[in-house]
C-alpha positions as CSV (number, residue, x, y, z in Angstrom):
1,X,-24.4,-27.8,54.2
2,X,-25.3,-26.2,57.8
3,X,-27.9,-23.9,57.6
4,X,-27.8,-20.6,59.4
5,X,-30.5,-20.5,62.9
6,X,-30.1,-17.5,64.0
7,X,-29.1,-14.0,62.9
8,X,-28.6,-10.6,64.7
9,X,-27.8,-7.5,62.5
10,X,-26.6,-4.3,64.8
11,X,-28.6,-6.0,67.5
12,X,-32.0,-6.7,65.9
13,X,-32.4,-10.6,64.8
14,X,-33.1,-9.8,60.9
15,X,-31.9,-11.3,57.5
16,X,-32.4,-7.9,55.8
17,X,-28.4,-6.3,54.9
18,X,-28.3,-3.0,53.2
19,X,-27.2,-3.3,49.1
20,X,-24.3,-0.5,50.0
21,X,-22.8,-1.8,52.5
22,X,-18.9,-2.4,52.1
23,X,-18.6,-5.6,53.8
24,X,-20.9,-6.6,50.4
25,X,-19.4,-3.9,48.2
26,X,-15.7,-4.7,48.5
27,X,-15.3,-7.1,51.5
28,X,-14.9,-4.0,53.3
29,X,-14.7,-5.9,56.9
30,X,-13.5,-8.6,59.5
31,X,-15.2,-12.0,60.6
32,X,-14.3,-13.9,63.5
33,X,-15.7,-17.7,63.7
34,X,-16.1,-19.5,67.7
35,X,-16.9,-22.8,68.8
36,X,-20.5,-22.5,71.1
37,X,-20.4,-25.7,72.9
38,X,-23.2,-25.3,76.5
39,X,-24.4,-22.2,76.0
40,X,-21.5,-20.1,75.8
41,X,-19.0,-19.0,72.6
42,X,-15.6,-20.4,73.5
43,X,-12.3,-18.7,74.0
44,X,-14.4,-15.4,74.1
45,X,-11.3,-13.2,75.3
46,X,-9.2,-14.7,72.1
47,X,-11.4,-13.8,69.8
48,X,-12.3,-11.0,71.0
49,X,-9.1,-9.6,70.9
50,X,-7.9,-10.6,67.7
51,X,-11.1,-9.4,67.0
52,X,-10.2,-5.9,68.3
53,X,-6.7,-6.0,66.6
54,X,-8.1,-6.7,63.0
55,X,-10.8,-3.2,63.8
56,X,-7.3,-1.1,64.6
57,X,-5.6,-2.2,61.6
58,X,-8.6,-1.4,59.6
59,X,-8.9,1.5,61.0
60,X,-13.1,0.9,62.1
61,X,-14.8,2.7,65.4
62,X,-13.9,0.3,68.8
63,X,-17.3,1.3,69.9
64,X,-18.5,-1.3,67.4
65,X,-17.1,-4.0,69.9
66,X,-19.0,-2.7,73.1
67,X,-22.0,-4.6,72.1
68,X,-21.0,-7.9,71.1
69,X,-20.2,-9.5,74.4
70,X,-24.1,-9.3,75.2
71,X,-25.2,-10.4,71.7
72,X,-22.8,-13.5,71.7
73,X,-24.1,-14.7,74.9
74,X,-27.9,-14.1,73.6
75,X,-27.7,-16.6,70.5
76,X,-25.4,-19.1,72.7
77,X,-28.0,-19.1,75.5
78,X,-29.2,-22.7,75.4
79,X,-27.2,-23.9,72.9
80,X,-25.5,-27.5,74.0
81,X,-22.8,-27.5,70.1
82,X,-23.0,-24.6,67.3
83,X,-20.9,-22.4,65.5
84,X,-20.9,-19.2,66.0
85,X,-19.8,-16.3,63.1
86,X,-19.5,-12.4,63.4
87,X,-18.7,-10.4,60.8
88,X,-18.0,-6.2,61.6
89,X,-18.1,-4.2,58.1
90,X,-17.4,-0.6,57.9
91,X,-21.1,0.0,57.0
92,X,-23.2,1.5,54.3
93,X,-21.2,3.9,51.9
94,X,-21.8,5.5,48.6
95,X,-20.1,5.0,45.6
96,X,-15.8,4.5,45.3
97,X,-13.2,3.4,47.8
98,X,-12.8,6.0,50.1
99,X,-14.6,5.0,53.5
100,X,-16.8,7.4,55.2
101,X,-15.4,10.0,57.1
102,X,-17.6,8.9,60.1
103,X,-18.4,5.2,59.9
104,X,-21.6,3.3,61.1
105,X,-20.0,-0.2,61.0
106,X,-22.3,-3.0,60.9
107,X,-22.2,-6.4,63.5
108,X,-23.9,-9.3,62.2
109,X,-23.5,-12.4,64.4
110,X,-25.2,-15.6,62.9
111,X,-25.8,-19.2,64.7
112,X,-24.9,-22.5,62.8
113,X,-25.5,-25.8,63.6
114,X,-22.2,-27.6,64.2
115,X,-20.6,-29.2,61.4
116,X,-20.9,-32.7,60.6
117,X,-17.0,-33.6,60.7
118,X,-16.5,-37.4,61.2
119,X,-14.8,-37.8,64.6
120,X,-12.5,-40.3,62.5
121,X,-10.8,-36.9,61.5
122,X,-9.4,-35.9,65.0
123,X,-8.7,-39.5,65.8
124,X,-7.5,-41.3,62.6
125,X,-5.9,-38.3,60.5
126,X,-7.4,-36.7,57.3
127,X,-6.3,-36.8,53.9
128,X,-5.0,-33.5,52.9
129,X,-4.2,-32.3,49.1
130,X,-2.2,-29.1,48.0
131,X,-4.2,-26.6,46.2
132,X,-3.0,-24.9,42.8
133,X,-5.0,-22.0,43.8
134,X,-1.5,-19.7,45.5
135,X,-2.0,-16.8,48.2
136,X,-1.1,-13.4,47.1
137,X,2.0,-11.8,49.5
138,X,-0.5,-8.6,50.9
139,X,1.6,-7.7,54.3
140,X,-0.7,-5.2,55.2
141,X,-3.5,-7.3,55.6
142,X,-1.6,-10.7,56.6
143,X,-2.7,-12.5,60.0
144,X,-6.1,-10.7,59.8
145,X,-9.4,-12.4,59.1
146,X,-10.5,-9.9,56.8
147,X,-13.9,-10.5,54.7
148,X,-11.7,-11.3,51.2
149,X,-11.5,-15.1,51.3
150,X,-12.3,-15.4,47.2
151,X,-8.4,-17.1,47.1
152,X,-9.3,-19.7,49.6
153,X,-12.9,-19.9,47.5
154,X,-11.2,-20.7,44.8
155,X,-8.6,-22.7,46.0
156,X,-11.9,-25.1,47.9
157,X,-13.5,-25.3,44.5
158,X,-10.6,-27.6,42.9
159,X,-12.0,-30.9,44.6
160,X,-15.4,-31.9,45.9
161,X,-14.3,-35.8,46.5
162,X,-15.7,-35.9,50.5
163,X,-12.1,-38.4,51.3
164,X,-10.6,-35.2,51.3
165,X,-11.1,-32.8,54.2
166,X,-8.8,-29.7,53.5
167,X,-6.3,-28.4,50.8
168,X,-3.0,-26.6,52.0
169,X,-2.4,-23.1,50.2
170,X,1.2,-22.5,49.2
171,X,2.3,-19.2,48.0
172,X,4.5,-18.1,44.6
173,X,7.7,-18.9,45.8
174,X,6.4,-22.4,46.2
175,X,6.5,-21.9,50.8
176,X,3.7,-23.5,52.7
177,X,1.2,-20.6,54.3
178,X,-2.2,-22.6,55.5
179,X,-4.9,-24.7,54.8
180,X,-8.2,-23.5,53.0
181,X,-9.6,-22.9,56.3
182,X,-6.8,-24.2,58.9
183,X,-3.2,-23.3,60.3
184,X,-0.1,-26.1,59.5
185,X,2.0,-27.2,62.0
186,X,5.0,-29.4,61.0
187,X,7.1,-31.7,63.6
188,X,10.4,-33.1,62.9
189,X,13.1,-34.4,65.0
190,X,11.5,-33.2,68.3
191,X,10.7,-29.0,66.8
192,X,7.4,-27.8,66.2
193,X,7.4,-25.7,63.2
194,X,4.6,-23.8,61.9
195,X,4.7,-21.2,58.7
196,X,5.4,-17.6,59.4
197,X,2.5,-15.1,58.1
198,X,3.7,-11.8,57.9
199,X,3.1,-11.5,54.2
200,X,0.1,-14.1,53.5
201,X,-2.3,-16.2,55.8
202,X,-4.4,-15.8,58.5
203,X,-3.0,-16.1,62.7
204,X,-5.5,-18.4,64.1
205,X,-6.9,-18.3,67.6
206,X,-6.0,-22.0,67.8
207,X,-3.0,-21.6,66.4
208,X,-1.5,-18.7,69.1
209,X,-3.1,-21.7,71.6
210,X,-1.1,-24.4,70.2
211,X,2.1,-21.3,70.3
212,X,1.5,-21.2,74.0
213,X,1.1,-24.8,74.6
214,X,3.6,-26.5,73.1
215,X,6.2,-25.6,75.4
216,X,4.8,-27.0,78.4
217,X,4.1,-30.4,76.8
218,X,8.0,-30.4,76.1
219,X,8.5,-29.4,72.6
220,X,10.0,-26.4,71.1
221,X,8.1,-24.1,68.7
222,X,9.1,-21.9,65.9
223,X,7.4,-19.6,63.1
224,X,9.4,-19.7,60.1
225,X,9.3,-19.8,56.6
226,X,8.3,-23.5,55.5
227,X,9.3,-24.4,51.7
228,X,6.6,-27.3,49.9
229,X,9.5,-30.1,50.1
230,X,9.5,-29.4,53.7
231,X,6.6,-31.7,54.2
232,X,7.9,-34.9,53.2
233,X,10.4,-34.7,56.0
234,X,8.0,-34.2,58.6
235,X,7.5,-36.8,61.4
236,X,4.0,-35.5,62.4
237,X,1.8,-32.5,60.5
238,X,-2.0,-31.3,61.9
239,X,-3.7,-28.8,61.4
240,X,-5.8,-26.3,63.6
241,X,-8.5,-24.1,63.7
242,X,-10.9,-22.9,66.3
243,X,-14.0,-25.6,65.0
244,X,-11.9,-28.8,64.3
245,X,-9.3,-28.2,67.2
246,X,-6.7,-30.5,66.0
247,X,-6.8,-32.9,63.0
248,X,-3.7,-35.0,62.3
249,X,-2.5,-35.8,58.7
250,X,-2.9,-39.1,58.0
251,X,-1.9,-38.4,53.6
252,X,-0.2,-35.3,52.0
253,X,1.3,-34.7,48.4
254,X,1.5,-38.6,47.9
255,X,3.4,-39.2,51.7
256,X,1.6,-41.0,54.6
257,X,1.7,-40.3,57.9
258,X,0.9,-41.9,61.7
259,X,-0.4,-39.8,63.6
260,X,1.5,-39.2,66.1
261,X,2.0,-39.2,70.1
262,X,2.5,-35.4,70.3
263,X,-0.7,-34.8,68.1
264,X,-2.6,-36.7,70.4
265,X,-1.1,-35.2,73.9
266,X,-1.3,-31.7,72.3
267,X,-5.4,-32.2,71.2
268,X,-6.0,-33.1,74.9
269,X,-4.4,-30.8,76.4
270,X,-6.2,-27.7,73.5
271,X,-9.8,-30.0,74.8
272,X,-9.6,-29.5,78.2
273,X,-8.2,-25.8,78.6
274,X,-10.2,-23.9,80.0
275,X,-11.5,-20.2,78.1
């Protein structure tokens, strides 16, 4: 497991979190996680943004953005591969729901070392299993990285057997929404699918990349509802996220797959855009 390097709390590099605050007390928050990779966090303006988007629907101060530019760049300084995290909670509160009338939100960014994926992952596939852990439908929360992740905690606890390297999440009307920690993208027949998350799942930075991408590498994309059988018919699946870039599937739900031509032009072309 990574251990944590660095920590800033509202600016001061501390460990020390108040007991009352509501990122702690109910998950009252938002976290955003970046790939630091020569000093710098990358896709800055991505993140940022969805960032920003995830404070409106929650309703937090945008002030609590002004400062993070400055902090990001002060624990990537120097840094040649990390992780970065940053987590914005509403702040300390008393007792009950109801959020304080005038917030003091909290910013805590903390520096990992990066993970140690094998690189047979992004070039040979990954085994993949589906989870019996389901995602809750909560549209007013959907696409958001809010700070409730105990479904996708759950859903990682069901297998600790290091061949596999992620678990797809399906929701109650059996439909394929994620992975425990990645989007799902699906190609057959020369379409790019990946599932639509307006009731459950998280809108990856990677993901909105891949969105943009596709089109100029000569494929058509689509967000749509994806049902479980879905996946057998697929010529190609990967999966995303802003740390692993692109992993192909090399086994799913008892099928195999080749990783394909497109995965490979499409993990290029994710590498060597520029932030």
């Amino acid at each position: 497991m990574n251990s944590v390097t660095r920590i800033l709390i509202n600016g001061i590099e501390t460990t020390q979190l108040g007991a009352l605050d509501r990122g702690l007390q109910y998950g009252d928050g938002l976290f955003e996680t970046l790939r630091v990779r020569d000093g710098r966090p990358r896709h800055w303006a991505a993140h940022r943004q969805r960032l920003g988007e995830g404070c409106a629907r929650l309703r937090l101060p945008d002030a609590v953005m002004e400062p993070l530019a400055e902090e990001a760049r002060l624990l990537s300084r120097g840094v040649a591969e990390g992780v970065l995290k940053i987590v914005i909670t509403r702040g300390e509160g008393g007792r009950g729901y109801a959020p304080p009338v005038a917030p003091r939100p909290t910013r805590l960014l903390a520096l990992f070392p990066p993970p140690d994926y094998s690189p047979s992952h992004a070039r040979d596939g990954v085994v993949v299993r589906l989870c019996q852990t389901r995602l809750g439908h909560h549209p007013a929360l959907a696409g958001i990285k809010h700070l409730n992740r105990l479904e996708q905690v759950l859903a990682r606890a069901e297998w600790h057997d290091p061949y596999i390297a992620e678990g797809l999440m399906l929701d109650h009307e059996d439909n394929v929404i994620e992975g425990t920690m990645s989007n799902l993208f699906l190609l057959r027949d020369g379409q790019l699918s990946t599932p639509e998350l307006s009731r459950a799942g998280v809108a990856g930075v990677t993901r909105a990349r891949v969105l943009r991408l596709a089109p100029s590498l000569g494929v058509t994309v689509v967000e749509r509802v994806i049902p479980r059988g879905e996946l057998a018919e697929a010529d190609e699946l990967f999966l995303t996220n802003s740390i692993i870039g692109l992993w192909p599937v090399r086994h799913c739900a008892g099928r195999d797959y080749t990783p394909g031509p497109f995965s490979a032009r499409l993990a290029t072309a994710l590498e060597a855009e520029h932030d």
